[in-house]
PDB file as gemmi writes it, atoms N, CA and C in Angstrom:
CRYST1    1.000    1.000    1.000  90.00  90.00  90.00 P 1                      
ATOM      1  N   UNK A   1     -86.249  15.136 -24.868  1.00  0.00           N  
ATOM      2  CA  UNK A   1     -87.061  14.066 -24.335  1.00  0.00           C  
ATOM      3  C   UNK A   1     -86.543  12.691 -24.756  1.00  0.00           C  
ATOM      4  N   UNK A   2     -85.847  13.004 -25.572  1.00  0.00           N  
ATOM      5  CA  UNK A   2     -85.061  11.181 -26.163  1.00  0.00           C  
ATOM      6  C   UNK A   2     -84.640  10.500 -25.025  1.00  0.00           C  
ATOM      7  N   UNK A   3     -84.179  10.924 -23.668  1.00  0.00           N  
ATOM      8  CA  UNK A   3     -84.000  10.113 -22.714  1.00  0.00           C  
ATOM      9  C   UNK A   3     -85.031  10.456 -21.165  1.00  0.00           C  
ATOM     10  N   UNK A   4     -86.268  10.872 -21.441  1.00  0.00           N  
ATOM     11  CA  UNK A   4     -87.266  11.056 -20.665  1.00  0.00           C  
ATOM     12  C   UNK A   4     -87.559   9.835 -19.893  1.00  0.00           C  
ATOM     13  N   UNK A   5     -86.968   8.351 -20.424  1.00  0.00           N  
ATOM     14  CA  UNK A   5     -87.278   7.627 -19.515  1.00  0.00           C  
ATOM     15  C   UNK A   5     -85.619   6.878 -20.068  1.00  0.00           C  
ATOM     16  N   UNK A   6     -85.199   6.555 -19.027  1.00  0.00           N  
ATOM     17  CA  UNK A   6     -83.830   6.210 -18.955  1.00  0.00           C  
ATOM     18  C   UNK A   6     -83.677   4.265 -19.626  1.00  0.00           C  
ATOM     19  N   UNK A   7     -83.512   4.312 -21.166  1.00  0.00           N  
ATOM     20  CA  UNK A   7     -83.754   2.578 -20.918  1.00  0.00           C  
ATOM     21  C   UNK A   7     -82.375   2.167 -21.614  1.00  0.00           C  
ATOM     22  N   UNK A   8     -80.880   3.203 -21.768  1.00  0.00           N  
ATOM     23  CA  UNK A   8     -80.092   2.555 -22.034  1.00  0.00           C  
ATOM     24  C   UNK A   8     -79.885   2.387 -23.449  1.00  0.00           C  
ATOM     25  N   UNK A   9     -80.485   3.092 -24.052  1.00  0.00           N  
ATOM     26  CA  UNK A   9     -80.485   2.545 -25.687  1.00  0.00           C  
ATOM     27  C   UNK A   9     -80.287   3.971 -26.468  1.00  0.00           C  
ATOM     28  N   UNK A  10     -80.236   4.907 -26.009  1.00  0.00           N  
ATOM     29  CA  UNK A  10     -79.774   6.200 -26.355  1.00  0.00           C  
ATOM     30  C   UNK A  10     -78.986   6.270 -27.730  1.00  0.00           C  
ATOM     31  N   UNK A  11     -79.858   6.427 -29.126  1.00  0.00           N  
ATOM     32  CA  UNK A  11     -78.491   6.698 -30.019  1.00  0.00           C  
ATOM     33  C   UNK A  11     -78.786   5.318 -30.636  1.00  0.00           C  
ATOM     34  N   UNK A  12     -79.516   4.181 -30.490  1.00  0.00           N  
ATOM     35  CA  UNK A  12     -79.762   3.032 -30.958  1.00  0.00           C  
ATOM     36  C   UNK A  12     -78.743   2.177 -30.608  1.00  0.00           C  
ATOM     37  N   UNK A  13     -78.007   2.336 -29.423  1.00  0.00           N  
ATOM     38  CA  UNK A  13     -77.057   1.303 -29.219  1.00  0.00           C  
ATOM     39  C   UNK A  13     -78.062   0.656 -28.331  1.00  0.00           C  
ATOM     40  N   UNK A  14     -77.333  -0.778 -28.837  1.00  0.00           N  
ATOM     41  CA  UNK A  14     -78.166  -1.970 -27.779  1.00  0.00           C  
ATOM     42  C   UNK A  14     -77.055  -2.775 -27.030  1.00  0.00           C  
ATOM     43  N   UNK A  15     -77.734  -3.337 -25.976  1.00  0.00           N  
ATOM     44  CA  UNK A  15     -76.159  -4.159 -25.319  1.00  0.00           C  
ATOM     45  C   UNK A  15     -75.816  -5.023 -26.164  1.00  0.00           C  
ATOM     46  N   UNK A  16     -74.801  -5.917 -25.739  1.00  0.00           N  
ATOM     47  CA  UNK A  16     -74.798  -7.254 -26.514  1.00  0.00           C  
ATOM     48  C   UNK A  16     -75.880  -8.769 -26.095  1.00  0.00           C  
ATOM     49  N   UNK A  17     -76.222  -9.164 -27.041  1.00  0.00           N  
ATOM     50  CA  UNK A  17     -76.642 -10.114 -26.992  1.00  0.00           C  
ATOM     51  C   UNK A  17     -75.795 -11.380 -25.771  1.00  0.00           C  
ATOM     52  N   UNK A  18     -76.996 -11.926 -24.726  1.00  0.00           N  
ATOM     53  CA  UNK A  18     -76.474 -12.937 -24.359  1.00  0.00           C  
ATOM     54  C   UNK A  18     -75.775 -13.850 -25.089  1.00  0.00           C  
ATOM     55  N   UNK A  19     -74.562 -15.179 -24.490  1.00  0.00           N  
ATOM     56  CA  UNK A  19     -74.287 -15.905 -24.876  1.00  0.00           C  
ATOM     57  C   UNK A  19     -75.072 -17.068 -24.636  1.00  0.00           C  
ATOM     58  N   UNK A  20     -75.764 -17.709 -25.907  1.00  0.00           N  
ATOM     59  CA  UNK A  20     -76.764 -18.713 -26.343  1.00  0.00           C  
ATOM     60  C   UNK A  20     -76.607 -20.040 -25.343  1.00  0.00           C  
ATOM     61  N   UNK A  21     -75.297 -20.549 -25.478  1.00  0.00           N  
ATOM     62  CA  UNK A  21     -74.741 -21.713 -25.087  1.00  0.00           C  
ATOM     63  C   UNK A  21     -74.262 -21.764 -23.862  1.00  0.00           C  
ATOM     64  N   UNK A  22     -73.743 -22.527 -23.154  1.00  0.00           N  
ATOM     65  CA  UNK A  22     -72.882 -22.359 -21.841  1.00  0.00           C  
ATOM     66  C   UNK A  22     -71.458 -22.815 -22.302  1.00  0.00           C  
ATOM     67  N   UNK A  23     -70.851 -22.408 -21.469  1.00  0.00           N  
ATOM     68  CA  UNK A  23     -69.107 -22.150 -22.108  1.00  0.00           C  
ATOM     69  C   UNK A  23     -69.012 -23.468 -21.647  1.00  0.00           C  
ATOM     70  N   UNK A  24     -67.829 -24.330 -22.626  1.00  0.00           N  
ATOM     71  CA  UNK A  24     -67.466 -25.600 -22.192  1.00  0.00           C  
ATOM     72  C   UNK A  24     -66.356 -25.423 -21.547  1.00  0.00           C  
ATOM     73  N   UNK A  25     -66.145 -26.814 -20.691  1.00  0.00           N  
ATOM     74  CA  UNK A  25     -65.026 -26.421 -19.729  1.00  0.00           C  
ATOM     75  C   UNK A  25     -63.713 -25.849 -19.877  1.00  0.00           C  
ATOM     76  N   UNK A  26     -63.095 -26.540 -20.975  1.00  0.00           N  
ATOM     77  CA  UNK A  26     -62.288 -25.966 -22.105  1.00  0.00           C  
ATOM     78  C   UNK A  26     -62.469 -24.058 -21.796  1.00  0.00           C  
ATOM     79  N   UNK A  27     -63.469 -23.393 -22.501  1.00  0.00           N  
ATOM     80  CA  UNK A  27     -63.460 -22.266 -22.278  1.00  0.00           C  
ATOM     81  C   UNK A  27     -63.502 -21.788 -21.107  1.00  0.00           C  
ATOM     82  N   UNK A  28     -64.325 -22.228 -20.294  1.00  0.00           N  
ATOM     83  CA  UNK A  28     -64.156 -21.474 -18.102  1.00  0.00           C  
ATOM     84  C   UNK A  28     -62.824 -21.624 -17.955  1.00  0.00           C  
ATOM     85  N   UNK A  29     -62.237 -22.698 -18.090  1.00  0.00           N  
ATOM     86  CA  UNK A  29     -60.605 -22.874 -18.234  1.00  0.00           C  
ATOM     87  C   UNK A  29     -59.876 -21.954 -18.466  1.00  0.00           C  
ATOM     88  N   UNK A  30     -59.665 -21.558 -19.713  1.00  0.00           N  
ATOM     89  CA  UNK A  30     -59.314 -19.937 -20.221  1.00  0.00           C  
ATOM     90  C   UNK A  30     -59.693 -18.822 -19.487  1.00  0.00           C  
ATOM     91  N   UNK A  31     -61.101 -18.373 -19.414  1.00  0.00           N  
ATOM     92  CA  UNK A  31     -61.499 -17.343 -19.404  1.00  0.00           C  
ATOM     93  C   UNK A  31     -60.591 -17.439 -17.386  1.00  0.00           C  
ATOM     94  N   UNK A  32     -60.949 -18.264 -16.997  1.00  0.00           N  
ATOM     95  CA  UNK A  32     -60.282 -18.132 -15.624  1.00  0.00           C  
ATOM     96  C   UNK A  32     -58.736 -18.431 -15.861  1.00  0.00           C  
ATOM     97  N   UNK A  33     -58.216 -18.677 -16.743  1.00  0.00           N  
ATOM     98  CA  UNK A  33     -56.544 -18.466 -16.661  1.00  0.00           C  
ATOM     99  C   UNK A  33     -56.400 -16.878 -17.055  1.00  0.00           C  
ATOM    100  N   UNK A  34     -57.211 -16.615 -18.145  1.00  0.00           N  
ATOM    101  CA  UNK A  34     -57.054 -14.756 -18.081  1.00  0.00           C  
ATOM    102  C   UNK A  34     -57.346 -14.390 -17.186  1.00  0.00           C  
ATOM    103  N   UNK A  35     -58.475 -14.646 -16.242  1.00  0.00           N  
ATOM    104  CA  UNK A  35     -58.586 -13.085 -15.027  1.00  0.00           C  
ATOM    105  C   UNK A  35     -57.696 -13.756 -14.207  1.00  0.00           C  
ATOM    106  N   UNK A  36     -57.147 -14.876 -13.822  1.00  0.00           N  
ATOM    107  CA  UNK A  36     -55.601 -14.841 -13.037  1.00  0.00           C  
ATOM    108  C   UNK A  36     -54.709 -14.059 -13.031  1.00  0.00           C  
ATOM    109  N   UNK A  37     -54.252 -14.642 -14.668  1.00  0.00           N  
ATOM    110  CA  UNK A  37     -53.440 -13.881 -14.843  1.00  0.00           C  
ATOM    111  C   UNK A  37     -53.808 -12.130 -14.848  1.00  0.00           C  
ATOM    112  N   UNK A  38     -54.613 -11.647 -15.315  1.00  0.00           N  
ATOM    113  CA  UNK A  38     -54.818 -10.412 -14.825  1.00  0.00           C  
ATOM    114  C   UNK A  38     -54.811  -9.489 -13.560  1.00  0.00           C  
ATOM    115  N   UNK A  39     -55.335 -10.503 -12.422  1.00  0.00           N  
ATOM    116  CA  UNK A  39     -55.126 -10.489 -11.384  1.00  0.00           C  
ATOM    117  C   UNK A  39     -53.939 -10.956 -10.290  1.00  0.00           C  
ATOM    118  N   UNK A  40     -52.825 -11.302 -11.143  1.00  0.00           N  
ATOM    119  CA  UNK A  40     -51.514 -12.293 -10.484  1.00  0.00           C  
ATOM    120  C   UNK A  40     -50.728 -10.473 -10.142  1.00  0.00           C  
ATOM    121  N   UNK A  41     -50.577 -10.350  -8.908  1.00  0.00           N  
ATOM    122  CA  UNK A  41     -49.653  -9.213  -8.177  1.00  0.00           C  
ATOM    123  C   UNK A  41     -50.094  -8.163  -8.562  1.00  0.00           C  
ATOM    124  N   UNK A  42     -51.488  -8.447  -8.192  1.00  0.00           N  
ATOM    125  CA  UNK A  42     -52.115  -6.907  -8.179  1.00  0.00           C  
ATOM    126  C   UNK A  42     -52.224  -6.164  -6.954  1.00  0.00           C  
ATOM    127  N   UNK A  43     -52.184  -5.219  -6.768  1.00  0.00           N  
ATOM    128  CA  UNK A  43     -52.581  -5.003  -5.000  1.00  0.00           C  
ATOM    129  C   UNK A  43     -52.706  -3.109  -5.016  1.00  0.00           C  
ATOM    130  N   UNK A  44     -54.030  -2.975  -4.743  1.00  0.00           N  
ATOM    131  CA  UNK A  44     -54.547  -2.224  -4.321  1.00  0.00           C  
ATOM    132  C   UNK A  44     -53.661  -1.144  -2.978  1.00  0.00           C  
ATOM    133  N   UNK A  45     -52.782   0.027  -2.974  1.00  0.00           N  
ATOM    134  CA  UNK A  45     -52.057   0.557  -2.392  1.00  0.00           C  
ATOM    135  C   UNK A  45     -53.131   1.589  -1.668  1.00  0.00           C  
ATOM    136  N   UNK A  46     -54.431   1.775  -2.152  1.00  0.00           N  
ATOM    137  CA  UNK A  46     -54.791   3.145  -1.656  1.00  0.00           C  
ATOM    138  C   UNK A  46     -55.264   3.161  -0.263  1.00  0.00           C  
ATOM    139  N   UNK A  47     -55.535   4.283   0.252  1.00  0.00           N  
ATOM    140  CA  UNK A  47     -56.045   4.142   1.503  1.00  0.00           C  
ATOM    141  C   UNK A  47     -57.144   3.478   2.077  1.00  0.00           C  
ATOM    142  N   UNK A  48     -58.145   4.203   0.608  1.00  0.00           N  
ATOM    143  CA  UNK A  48     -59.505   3.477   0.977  1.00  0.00           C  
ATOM    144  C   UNK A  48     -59.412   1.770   0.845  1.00  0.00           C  
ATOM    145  N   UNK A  49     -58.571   1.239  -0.329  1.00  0.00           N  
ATOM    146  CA  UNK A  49     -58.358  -0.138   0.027  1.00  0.00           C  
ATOM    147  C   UNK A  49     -58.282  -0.705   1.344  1.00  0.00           C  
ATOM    148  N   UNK A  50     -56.559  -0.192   1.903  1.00  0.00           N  
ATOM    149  CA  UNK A  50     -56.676  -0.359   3.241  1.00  0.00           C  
ATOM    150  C   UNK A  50     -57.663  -0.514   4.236  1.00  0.00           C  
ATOM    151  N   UNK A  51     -58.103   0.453   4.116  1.00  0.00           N  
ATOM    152  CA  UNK A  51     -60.026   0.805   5.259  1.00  0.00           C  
ATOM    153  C   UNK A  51     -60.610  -0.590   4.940  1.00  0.00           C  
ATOM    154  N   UNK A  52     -60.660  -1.109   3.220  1.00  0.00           N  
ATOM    155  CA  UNK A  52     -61.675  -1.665   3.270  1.00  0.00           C  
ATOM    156  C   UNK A  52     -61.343  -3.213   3.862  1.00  0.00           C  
ATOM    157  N   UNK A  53     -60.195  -3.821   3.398  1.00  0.00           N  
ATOM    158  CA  UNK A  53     -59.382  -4.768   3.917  1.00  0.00           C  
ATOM    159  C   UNK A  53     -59.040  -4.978   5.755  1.00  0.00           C  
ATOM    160  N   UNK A  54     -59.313  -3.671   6.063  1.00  0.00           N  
ATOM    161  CA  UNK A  54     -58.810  -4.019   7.348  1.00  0.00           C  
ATOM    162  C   UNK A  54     -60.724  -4.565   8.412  1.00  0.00           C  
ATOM    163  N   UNK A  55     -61.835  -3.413   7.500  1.00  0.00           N  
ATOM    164  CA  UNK A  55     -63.339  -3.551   8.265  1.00  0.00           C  
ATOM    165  C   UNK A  55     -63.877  -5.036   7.555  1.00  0.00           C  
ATOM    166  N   UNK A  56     -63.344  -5.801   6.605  1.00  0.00           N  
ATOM    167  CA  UNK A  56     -63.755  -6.927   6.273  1.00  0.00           C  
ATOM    168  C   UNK A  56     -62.845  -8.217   7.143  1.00  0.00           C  
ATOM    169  N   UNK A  57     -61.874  -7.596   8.156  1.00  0.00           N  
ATOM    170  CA  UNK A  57     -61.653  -9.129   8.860  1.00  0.00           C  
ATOM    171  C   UNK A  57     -62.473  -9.097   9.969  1.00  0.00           C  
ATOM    172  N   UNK A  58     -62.913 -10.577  10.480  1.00  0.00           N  
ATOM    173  CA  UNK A  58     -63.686 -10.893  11.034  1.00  0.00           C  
ATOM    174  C   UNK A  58     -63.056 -10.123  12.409  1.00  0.00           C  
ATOM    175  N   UNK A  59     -63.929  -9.844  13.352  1.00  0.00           N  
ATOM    176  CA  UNK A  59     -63.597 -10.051  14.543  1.00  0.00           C  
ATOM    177  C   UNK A  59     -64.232 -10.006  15.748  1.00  0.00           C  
ATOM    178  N   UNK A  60     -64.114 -11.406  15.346  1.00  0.00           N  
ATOM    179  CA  UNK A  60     -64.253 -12.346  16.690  1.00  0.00           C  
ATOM    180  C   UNK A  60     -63.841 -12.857  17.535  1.00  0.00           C  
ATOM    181  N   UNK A  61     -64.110 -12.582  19.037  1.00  0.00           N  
ATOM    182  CA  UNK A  61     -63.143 -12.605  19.978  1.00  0.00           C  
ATOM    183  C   UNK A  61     -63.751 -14.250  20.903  1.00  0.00           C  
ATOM    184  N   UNK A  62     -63.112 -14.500  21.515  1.00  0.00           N  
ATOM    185  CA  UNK A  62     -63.540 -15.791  22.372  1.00  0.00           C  
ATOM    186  C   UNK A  62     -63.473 -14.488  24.141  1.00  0.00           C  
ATOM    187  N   UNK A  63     -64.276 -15.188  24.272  1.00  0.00           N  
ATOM    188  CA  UNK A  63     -64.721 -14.421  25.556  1.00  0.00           C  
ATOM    189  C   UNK A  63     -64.872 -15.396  26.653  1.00  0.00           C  
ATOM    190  N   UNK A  64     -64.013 -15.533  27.672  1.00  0.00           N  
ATOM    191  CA  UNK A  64     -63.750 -16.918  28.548  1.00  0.00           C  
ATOM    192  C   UNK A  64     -65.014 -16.290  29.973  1.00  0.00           C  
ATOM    193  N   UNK A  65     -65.970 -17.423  30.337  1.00  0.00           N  
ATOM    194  CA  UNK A  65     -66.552 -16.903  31.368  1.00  0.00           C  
ATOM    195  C   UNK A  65     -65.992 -17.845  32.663  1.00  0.00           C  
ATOM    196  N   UNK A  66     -66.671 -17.465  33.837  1.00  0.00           N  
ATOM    197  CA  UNK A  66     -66.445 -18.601  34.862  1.00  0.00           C  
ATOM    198  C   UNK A  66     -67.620 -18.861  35.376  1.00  0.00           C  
ATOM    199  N   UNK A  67     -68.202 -19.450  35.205  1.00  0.00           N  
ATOM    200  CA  UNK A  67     -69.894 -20.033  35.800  1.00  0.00           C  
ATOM    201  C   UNK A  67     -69.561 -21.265  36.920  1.00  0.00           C  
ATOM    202  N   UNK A  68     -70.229 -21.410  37.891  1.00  0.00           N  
ATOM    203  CA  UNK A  68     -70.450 -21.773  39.035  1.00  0.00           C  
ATOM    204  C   UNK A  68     -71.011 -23.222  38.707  1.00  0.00           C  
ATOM    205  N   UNK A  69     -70.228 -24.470  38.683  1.00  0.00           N  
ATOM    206  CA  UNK A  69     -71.329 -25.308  38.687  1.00  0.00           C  
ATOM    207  C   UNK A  69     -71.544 -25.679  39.617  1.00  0.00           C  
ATOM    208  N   UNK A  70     -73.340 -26.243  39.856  1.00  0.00           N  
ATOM    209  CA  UNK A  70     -73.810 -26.242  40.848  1.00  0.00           C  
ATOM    210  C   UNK A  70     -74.690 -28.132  40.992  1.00  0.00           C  
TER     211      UNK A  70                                                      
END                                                                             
């Protein structure tokens, strides 16, 4: 029954504590030069990527009519 109701704390682990402060620009700076760089020539080869890359472009077509003016 220790996890009869599901709250994540199983074992007395707790998450971490929010961060108190807001990051100064200085730090967003960083933290976004790491996930760049983490992310610099990454690329997703799998199929399902593919699928998903190809159903996320838009498509929208222009559709030409001819109406009668009157």
């Amino acid at each position: 029954m220790a996890e009869a109701i599901p709250t994540g704390t199983f074992g007395h682990s707790r998450p971490p504590k929010p961060h108190d402060e807001p990051w100064t620009p200085e730090e967003q700076a960083q933290h976004l030069a790491t996930l760049a760089a983490a992310l610099k020539d990454w690329h997703d080869p799998s199929e399902q990527a593919e699928a998903d890359r190809q159903r996320h472009r838009p498509h929208l077509h222009l559709i030409t009519t001819h109406t009668n003016a009157a």
